[in-house]
C-alpha positions in Angstrom: 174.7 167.4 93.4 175.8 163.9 93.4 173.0 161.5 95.1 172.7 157.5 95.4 168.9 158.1 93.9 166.9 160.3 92.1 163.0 160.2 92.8 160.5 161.1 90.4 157.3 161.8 91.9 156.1 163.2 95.4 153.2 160.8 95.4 153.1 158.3 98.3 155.5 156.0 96.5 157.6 158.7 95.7 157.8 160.0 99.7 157.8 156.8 101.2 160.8 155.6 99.2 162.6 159.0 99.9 161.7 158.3 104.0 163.1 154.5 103.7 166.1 156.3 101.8 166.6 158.5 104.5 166.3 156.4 107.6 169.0 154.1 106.0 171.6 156.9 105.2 171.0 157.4 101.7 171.2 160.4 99.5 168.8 161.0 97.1 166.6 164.0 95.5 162.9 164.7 94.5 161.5 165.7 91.1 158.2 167.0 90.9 155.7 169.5 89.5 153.1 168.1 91.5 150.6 168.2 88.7 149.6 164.2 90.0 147.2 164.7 92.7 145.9 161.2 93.6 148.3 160.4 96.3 146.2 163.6 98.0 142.7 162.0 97.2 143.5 158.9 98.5 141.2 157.5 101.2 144.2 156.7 103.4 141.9 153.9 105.6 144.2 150.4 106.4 141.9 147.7 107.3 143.8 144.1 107.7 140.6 141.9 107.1 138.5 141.6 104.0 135.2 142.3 105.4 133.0 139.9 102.5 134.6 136.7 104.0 136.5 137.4 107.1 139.9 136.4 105.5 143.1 138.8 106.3 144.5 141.3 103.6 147.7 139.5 102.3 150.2 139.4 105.0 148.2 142.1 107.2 150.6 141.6 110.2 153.7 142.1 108.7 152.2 145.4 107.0 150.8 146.6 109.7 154.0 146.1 112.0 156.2 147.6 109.0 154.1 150.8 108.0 152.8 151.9 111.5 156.5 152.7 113.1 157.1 153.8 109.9 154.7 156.5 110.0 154.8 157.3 113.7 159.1 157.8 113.0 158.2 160.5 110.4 155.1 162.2 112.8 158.2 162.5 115.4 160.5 164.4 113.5 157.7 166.6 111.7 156.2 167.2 115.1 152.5 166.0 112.6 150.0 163.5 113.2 149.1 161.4 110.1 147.9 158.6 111.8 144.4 159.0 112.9 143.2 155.6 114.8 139.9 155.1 112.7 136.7 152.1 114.3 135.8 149.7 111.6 133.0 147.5 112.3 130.7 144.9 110.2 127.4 144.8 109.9 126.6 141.2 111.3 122.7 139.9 109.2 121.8 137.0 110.4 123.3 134.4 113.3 124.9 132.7 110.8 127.4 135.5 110.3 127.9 136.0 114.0 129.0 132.2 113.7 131.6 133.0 111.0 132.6 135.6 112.6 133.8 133.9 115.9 135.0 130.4 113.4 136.9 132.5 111.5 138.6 134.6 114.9 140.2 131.0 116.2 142.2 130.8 112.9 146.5 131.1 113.6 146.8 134.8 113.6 143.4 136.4 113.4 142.6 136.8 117.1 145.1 140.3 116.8 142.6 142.2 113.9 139.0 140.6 115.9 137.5 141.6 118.1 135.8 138.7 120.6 132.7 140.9 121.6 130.1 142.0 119.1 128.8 145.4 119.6 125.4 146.5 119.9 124.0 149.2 117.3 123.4 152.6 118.5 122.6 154.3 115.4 119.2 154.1 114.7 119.9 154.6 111.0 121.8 151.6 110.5 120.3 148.5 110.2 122.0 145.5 112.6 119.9 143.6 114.4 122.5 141.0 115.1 124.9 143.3 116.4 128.1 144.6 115.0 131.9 143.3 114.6 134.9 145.0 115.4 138.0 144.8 113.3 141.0 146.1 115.4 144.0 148.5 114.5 142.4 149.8 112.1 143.2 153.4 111.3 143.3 156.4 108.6 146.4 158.4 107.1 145.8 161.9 106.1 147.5 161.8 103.1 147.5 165.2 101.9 148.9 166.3 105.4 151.4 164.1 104.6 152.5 164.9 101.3 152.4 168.7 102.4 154.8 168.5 105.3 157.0 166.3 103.8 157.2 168.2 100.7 157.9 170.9 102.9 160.6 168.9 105.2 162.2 168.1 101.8 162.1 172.1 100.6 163.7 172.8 103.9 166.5 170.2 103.2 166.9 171.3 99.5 166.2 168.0 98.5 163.4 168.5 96.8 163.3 170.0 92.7 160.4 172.1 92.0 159.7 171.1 88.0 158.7 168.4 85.5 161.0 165.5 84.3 162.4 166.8 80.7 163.6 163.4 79.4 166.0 165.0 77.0 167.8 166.3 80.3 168.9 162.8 81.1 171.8 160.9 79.9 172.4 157.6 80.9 176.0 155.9 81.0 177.7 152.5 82.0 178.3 153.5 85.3 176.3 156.4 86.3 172.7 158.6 85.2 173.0 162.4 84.8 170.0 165.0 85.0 171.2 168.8 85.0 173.4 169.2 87.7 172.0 166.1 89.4 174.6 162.6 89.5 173.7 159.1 91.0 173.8 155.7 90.4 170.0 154.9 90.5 166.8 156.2 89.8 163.2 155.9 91.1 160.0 156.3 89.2 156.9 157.0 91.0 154.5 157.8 87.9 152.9 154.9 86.0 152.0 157.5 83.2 156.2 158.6 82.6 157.0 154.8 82.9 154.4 153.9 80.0 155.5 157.2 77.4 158.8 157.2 78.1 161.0 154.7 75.8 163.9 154.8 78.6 161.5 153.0 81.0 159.6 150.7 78.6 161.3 147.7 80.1 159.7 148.2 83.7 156.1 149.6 82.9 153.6 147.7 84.8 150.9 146.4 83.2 147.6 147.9 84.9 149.0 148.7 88.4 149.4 151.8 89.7 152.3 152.5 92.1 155.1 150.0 91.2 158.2 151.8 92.0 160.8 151.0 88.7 164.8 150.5 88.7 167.3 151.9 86.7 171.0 151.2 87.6 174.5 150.6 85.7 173.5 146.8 87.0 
């Protein structure tokens, strides 16, 4: 099989690089044993404002207007929902806080992910006697769902390799990078812990970040 990329990991990274590979006519394949399981604990919530100080989550808007056609593009063709629209709201303490609210709302941009009314509570448990704040498009991926039915979309396509990574398996050349059967002029690495051990990848570990996708080309 000859492929432009191989990808190491099904983890988000992992599947979201294969999807961005996919919608731009690439090749590629998926190598995983699927013994990494915190892509399927992950909480999944996207929130674009930092609730402490009512500042956006760096560059919110283009996020937002990249990841959610992106996701609604795979739901299509799975015939899935992911994307579950999710309410999150702030607990507003004292008049003050209403006052930052709305000061902070007439900033260049923030009007989209604000709302302009404040809510009343109506859970007695909760605690809000100055009412609540709404942040807008806010939502939830199920990430497990996701991994599942795109690991089985990839199954289906015979794109996807069933196994763990033996690093003697791959050769490396001026031009091209060989595993088994498996040719292509790049390669992917979605696991911080490979990218640490392995002495291949020692140039691109990252250095207490999980999720940084690494390069490998004839370049």
């Amino acid at each position: 099989m000859k492929v432009d990329c191989l990808i190491v990991g099904s983890g988000l990274a992992g599947l979201c690089f294969a999807e961005t590979l996919f919608q731009n006519g690439r090749s590629f394949a998926v190598i995983s044993d699927d013994s990494q399981s915190a892509s399927e604990v992950a909480g999944g919530l996207y929130n674009p404002l930092i609730l402490k100080r009512f500042t956006l989550a760096f560059q919110a808007a283009k996020q937002l207007d990249y990841a959610l056609p992106f996701y609604a593009e795979i739901e299509k063709r799975l015939g899935q929902q992911f994307d579950y629209k999710q309410e999150v709201v702030r607990i507003l303490h004292e008049p003050a806080e209403q006052n930052r609210w709305f000061e902070a709302r007439d900033r260049l941009g923030y009007e989209r992910f604000m709302d302009d009314a404040l809510l009343q509570n109506a859970t007695p448990q909760i605690k809000a006697p100055h009412k609540l704040a709404r942040v807008l498009e806010t939502g939830r991926l199920d990430t497990a769902a996701f991994r599942a039915a795109y690991r089985q979309w990839l199954e289906a396509q015979g794109l996807l390799i069933q196994e763990r990574l033996e690093y003697d398996r791959l050769e490396t050349g001026a031009d091209v990078l060989r595993y088994g059967e498996i040719r292509g002029f790049a390669s992917r690495v979605c696991r911080r812990v490979w990218l640490e051990r392995e002495s291949v990848f020692q140039p691109f570990a990252p250095s207490g970040v999980e999720g940084r996708i690494a390069h490998y080309s004839r370049s």
